[in-house]
DSSP file (Angstrom, degrees, kcal/mol; ACC not computed):
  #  RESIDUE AA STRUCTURE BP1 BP2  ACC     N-H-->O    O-->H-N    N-H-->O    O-->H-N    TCO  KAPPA ALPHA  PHI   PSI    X-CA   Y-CA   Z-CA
    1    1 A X              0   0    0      0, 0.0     2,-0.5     0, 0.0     0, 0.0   0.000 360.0 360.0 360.0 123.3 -152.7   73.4  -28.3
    2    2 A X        -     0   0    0      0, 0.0     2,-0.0     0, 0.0     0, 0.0  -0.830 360.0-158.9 -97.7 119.0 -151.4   70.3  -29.9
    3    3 A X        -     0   0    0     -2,-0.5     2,-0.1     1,-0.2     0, 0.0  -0.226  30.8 -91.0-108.0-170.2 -148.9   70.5  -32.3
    4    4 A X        -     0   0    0      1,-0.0     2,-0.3    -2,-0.0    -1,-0.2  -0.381  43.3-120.7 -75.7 147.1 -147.9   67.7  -35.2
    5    5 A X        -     0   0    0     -2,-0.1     2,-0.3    47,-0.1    -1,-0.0  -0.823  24.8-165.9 -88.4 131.3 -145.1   65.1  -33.9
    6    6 A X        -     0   0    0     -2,-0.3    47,-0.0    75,-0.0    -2,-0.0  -0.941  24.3-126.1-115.8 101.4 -142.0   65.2  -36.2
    7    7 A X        -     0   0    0     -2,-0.3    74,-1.9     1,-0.1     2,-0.1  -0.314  25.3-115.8 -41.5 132.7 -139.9   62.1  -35.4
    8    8 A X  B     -A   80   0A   0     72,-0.3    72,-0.2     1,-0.2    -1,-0.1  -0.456  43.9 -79.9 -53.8 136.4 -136.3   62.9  -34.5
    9    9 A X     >  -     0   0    0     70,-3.0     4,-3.5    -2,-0.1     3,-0.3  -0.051  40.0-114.8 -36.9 141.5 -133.7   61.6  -36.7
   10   10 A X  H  > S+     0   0    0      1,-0.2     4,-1.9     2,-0.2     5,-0.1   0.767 114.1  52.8 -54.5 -43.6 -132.8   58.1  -36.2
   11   11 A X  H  > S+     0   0    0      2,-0.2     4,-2.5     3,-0.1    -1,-0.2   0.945 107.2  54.1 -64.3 -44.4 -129.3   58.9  -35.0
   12   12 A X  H  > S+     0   0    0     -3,-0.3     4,-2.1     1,-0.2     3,-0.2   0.989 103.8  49.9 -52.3 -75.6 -130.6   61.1  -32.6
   13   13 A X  H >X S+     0   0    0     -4,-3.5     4,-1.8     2,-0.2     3,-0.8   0.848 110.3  52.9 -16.4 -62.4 -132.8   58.6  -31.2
   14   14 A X  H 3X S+     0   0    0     -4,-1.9     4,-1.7     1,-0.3     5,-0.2   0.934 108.8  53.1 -61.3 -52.4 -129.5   56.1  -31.0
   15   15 A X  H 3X S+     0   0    0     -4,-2.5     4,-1.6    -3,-0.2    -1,-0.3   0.875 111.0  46.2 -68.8 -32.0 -127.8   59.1  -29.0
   16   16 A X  H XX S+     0   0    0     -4,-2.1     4,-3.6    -3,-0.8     3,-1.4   0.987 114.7  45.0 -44.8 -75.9 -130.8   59.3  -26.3
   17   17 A X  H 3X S+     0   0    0     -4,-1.8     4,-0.8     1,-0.3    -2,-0.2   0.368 107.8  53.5 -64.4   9.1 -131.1   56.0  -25.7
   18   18 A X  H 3X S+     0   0    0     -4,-1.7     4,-1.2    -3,-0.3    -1,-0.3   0.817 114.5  49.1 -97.5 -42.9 -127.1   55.2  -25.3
   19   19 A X  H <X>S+     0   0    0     -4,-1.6     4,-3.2    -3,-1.4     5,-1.1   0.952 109.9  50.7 -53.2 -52.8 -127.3   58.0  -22.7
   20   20 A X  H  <5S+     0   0    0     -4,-3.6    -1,-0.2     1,-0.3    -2,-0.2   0.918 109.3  47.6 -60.8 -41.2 -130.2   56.5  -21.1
   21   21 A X  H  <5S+     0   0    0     -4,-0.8    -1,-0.3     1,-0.2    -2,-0.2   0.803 113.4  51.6 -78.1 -23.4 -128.7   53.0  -20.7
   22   22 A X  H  <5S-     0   0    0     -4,-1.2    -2,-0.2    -3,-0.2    -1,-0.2   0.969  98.2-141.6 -43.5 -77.1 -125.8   54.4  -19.4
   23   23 A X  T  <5 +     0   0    0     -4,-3.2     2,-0.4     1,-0.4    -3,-0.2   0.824  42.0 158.0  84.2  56.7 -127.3   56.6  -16.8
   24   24 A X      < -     0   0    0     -5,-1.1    -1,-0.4     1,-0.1    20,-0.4  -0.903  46.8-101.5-108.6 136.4 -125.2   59.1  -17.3
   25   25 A X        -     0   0    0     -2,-0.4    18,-0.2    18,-0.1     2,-0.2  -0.034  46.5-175.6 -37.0 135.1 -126.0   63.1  -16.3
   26   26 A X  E     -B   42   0B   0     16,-3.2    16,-0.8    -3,-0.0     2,-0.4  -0.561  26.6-139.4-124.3-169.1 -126.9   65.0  -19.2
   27   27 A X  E     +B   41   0B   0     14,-0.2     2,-0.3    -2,-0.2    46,-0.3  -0.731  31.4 171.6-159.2 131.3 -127.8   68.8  -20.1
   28   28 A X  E     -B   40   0B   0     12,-2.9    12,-2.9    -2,-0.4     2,-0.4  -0.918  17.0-157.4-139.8 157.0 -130.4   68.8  -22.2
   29   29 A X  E     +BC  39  71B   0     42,-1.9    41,-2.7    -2,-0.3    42,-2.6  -0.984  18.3 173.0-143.8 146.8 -132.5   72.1  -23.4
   30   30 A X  E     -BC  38  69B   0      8,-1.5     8,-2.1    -2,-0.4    39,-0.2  -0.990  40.3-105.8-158.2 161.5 -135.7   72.1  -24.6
   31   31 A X        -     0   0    0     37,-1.1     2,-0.3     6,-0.2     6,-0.2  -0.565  42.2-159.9 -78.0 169.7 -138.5   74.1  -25.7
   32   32 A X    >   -     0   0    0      4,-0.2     3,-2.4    -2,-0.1     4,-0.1  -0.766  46.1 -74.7-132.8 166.5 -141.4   74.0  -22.8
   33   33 A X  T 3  S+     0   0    0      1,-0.3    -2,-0.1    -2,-0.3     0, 0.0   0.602 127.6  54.0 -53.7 -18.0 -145.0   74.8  -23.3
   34   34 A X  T 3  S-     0   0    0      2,-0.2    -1,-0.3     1,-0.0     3,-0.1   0.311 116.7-102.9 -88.0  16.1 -144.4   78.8  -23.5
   35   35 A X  S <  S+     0   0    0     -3,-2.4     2,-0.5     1,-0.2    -2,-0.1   0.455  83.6 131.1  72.1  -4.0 -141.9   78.6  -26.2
   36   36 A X        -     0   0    0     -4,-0.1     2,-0.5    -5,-0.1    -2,-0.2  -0.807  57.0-128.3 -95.9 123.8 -139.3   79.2  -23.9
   37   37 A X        -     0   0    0     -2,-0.5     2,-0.2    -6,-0.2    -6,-0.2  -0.413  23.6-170.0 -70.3 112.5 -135.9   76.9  -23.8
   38   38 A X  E     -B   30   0B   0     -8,-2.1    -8,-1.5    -2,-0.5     2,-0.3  -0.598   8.2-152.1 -76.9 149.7 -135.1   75.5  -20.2
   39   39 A X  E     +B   29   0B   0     -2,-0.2     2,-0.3   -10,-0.2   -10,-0.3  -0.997  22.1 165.3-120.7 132.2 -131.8   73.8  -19.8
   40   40 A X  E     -B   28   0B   0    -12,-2.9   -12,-2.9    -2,-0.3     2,-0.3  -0.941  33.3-129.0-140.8-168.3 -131.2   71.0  -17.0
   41   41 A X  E     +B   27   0B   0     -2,-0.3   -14,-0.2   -14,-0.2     2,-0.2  -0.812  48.2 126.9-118.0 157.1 -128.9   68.5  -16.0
   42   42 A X  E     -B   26   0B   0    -16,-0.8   -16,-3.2    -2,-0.3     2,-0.3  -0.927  56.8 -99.1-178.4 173.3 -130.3   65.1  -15.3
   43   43 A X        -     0   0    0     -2,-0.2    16,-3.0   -18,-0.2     2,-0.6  -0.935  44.0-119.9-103.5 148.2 -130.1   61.2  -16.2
   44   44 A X  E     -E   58   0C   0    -20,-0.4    14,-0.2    -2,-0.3     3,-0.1  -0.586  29.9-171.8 -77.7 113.4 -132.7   60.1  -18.7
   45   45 A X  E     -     0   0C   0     12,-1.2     2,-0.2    -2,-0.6    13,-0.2   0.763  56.9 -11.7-108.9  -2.7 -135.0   57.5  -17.2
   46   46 A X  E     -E   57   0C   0     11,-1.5    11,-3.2     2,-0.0     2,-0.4  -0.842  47.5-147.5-172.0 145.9 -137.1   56.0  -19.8
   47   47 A X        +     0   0    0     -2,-0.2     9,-0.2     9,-0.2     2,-0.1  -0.926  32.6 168.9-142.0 137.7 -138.1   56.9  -23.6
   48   48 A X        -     0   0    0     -2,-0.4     7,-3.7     2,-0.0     2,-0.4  -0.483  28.4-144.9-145.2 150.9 -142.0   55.8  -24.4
   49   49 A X  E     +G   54   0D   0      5,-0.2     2,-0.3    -2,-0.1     5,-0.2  -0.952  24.6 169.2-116.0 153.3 -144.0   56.6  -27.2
   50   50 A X  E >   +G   53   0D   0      3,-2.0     3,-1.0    -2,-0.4    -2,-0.0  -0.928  68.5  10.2-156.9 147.0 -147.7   57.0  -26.2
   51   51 A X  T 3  S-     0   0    0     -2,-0.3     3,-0.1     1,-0.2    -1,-0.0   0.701 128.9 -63.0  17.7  50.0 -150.2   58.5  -29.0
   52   52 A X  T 3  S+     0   0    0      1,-0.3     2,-0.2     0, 0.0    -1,-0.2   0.955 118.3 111.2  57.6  31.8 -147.8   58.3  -31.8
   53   53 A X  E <   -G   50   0D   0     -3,-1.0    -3,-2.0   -47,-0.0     2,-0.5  -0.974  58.6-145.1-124.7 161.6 -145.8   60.6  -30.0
   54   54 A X  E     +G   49   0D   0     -2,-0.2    12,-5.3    -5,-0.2    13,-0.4  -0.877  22.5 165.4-118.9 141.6 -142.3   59.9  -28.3
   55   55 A X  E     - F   0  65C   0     -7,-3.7     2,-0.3    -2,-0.5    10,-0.2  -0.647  29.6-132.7-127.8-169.2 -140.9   61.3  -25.2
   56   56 A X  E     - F   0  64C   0      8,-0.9     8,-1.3    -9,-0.2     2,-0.4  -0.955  12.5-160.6-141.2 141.3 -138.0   61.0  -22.2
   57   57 A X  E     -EF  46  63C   0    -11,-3.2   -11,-1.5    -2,-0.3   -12,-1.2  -0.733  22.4-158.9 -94.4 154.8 -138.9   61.2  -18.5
   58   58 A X  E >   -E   44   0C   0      4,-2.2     3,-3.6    -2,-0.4   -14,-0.2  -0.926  31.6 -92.3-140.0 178.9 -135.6   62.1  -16.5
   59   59 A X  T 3  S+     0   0    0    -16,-3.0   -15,-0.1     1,-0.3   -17,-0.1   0.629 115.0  61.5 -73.0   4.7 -134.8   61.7  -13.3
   60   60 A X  T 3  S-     0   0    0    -17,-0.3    -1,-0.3     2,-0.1   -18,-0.0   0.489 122.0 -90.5-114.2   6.9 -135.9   65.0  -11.7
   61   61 A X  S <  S+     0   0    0     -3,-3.6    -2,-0.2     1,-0.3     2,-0.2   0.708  83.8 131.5 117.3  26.0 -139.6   64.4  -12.8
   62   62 A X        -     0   0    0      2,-0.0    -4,-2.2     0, 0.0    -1,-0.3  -0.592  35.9-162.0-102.3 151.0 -139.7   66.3  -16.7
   63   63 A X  E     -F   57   0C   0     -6,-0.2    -6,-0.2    -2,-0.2     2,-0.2  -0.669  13.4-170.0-154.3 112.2 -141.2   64.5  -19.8
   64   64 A X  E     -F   56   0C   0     -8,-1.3    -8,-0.9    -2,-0.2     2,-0.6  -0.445  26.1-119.0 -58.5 129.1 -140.2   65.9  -22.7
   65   65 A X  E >   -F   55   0C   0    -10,-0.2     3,-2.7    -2,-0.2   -10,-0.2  -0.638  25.7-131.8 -98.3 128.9 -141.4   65.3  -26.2
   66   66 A X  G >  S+     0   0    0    -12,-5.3     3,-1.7    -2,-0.6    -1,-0.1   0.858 105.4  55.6 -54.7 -16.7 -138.5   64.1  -28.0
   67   67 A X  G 3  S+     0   0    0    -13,-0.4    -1,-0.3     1,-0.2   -12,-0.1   0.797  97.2  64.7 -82.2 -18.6 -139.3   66.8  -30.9
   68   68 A X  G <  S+     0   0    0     -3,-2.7   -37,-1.1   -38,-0.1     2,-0.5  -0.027  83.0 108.8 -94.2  34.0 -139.2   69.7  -28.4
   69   69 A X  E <   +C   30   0B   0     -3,-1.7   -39,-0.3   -39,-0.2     3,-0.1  -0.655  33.1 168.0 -95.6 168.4 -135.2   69.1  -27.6
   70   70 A X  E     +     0   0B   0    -41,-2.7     7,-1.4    -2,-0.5     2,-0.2   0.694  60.6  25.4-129.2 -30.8 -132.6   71.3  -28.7
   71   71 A X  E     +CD  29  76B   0    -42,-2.6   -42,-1.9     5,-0.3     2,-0.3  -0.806  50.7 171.8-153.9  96.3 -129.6   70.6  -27.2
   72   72 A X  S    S-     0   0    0      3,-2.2   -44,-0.2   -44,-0.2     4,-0.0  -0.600  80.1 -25.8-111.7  75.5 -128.4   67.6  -25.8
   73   73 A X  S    S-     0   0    0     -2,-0.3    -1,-0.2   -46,-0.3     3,-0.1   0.794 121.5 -58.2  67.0  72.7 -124.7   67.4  -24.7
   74   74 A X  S    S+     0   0    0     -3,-0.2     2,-0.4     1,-0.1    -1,-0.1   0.825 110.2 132.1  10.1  52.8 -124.0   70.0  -27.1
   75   75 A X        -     0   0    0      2,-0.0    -3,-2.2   -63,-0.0     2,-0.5  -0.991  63.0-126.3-106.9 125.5 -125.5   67.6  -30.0
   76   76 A X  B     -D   71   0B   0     -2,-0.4     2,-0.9    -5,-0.2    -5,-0.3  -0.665  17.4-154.7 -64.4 111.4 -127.9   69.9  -31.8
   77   77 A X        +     0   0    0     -7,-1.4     3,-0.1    -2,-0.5    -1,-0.0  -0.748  58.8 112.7 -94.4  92.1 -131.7   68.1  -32.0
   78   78 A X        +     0   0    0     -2,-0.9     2,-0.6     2,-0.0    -1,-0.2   0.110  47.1  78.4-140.5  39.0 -132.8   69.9  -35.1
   79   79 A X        -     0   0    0     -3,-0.1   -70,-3.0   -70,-0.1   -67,-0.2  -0.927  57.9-167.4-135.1 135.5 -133.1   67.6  -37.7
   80   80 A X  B      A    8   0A   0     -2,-0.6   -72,-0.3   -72,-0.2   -73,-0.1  -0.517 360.0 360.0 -94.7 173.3 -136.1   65.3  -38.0
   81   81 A X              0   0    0    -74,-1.9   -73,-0.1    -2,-0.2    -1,-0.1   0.569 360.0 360.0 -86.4 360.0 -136.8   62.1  -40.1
């Protein structure tokens, strides 16, 4: 099922990609395709939009859709633009 993309807040965005150019270990949680939140640690290695949606790959092989985070270095992702 494919749900609607809700762009993450602008700030949020800022706070990915400062991690990612950094290439600093993160914990991130996020929702996965059952509804259920995973947590890992990882470095963020690229974030792409492709069909007018936006994601992050990380470095242990996930890509995430930026609208399904939750928690990223205990910064809450729940507010969209």
């Amino acid at each position: 099922m494919n749900k609607e993309y809700k762009p993450i807040a602008c700030g949020l965005h800022d706070e990915l990609e400062l991690r990612a150019l950094r290439k600093s270990k993160v914990e991130l949680s996020f929702t996965d395709e059952s509804n259920s939140i995973q947590t890992i640690s990882c470095v963020i290695a690229d974030i792409f939009s492709k069909d007018k949606v936006e994601y992050l790959k990380t470095d242990v092989g996930f890509i995430i859709r930026l609208d399904d985070l939750v928690v990223v270095d205990n910064i809450t992702f729940n507010k969209h633009c």
